[in-house]
Rosetta silent file (secondary structure, phi, psi, omega in degrees, C-alpha in Angstrom):
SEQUENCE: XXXXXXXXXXXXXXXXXXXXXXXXXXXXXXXXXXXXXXXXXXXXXXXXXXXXXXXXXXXXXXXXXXXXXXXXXXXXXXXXXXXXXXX
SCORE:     score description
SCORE:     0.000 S_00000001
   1 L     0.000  133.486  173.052   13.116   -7.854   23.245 S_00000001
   2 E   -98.519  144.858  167.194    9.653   -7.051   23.103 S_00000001
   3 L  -116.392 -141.200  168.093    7.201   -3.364   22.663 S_00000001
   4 L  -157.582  151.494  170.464    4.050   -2.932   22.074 S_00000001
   5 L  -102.671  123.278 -171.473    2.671   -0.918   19.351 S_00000001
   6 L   -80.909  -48.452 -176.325    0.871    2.448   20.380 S_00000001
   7 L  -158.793 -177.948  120.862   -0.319    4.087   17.285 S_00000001
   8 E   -69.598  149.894  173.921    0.689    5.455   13.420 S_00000001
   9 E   -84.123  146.604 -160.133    2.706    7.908   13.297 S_00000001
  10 E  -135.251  147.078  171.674    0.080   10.758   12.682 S_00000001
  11 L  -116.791 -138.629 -169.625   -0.682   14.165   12.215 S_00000001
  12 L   -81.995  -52.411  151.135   -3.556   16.794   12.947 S_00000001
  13 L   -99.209   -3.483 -165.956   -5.043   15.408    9.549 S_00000001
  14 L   -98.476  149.007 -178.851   -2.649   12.984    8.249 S_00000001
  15 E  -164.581  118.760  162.511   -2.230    9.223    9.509 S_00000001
  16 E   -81.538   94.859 -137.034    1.088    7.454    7.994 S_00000001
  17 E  -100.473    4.206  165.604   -0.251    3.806    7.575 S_00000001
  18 E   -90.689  -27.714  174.077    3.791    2.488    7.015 S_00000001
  19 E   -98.709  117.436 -179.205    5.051    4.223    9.994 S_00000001
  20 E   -96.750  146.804  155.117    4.695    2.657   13.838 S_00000001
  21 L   -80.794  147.074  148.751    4.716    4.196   17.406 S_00000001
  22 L  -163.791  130.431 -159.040    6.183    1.745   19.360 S_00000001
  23 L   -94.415  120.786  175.994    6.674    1.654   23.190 S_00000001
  24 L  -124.529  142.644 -165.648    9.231   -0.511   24.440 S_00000001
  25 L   -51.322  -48.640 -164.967    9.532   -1.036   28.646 S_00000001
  26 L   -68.754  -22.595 -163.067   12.688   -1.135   29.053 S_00000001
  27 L  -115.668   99.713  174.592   13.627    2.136   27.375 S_00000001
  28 L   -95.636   -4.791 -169.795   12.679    5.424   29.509 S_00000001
  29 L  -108.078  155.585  162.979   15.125    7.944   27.455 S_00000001
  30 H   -60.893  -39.191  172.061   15.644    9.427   24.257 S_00000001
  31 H   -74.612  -22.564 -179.283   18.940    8.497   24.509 S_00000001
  32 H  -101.352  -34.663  173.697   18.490    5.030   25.200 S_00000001
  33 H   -80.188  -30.053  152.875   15.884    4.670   22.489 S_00000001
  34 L   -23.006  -41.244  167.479   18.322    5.985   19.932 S_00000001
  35 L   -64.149  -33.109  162.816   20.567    2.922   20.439 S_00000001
  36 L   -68.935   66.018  147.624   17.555    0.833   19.066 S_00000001
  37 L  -129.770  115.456 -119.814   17.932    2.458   15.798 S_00000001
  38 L    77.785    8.351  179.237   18.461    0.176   12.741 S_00000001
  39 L  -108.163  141.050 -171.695   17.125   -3.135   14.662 S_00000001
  40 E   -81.005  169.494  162.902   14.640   -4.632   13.139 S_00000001
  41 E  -108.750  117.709 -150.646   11.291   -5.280   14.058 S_00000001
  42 E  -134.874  138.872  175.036    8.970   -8.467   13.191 S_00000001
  43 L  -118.942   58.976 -157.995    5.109   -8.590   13.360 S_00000001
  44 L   -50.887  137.474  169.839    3.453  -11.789   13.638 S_00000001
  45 E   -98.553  134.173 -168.634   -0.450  -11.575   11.941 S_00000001
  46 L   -91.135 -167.402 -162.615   -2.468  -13.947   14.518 S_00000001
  47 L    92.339 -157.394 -176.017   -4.944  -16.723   12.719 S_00000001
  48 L   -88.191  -20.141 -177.341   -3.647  -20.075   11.262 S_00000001
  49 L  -104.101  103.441  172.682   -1.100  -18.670    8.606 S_00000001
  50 L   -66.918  101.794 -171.658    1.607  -16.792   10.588 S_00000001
  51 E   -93.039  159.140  125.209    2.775  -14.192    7.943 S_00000001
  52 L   -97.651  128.176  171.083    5.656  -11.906    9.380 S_00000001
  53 L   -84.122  129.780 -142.793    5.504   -8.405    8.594 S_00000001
  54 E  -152.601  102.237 -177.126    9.096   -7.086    9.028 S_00000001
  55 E  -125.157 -178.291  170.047   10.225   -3.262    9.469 S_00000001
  56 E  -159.172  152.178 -152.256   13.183   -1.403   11.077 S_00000001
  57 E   -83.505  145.309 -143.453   13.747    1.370   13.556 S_00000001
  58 E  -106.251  -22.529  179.497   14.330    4.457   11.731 S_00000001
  59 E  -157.332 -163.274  157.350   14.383    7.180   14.968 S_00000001
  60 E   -84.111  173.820  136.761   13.174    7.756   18.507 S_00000001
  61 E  -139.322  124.136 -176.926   10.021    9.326   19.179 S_00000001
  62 L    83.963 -150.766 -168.634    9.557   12.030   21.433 S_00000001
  63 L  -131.732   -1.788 -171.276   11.753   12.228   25.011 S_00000001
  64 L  -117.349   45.102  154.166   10.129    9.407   27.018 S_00000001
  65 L    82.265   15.685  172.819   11.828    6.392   25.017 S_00000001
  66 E   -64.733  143.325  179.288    9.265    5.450   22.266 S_00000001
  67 E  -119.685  165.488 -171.589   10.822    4.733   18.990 S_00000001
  68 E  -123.503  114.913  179.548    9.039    5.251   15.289 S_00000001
  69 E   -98.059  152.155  173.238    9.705    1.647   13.194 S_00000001
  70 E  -121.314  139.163  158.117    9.031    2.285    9.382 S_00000001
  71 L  -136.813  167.596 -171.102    7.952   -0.359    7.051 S_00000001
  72 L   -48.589  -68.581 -169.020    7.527   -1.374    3.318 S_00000001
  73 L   -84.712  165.713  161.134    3.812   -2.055    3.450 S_00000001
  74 L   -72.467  172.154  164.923    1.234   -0.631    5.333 S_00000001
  75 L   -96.693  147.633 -152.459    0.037   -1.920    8.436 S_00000001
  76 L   -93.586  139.766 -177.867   -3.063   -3.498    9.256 S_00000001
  77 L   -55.851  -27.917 -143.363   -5.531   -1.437   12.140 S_00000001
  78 L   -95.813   -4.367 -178.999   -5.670   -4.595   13.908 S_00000001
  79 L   -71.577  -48.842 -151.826   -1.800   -4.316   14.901 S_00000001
  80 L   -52.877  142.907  173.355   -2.424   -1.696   17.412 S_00000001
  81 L    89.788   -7.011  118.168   -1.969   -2.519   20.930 S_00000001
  82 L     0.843  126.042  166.746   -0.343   -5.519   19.906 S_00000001
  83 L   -55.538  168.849  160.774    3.004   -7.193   21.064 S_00000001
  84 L  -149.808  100.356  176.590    6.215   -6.687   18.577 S_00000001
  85 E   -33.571   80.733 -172.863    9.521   -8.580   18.103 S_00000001
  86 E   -90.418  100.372  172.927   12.682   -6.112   18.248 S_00000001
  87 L   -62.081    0.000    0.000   15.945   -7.921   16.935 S_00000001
């Protein structure tokens, strides 16, 4: 299963560089994104050495089926808008 990653999770001043937005198609509910929660997520970095970055989903976000993945490092600006692996 695939999303795409939307943003950090963010505030009015605040921008949580460990914490993902992440929209996945398939999932229109709150309730249905809940069921994603604990599956991991994998981040391929594009060039020639394919690193995976590796997080897992810790809640929904919001009511229209977006989920918030958290991970150990931060994430690099260049993920947004970006595909994402959900296992």
């Amino acid at each position: 299963m695939q999303g795409t990653i939307a943003s950090f999770r963010r505030g009015r001043k605040t921008q949580t560089m460990n914490q993902l937005v992440i929209i996945v198609p398939d999932v229109a509910t709150r309730d249905a994104a809940t069921a994603l929660v604990g599956k991991e997520v994998v981040w391929t970095t594009p060039g020639k050495e394919k690193k995976e970055l590796k997080g897992k989903i810790s809640s929904a976000h919001g009511g229209n089926g977006a989920v918030r993945a958290l991970f150990e490092t931060g994430m690099p600006g260049q993920s947004i808008g970006t595909k994402i692996e959900i296992r």
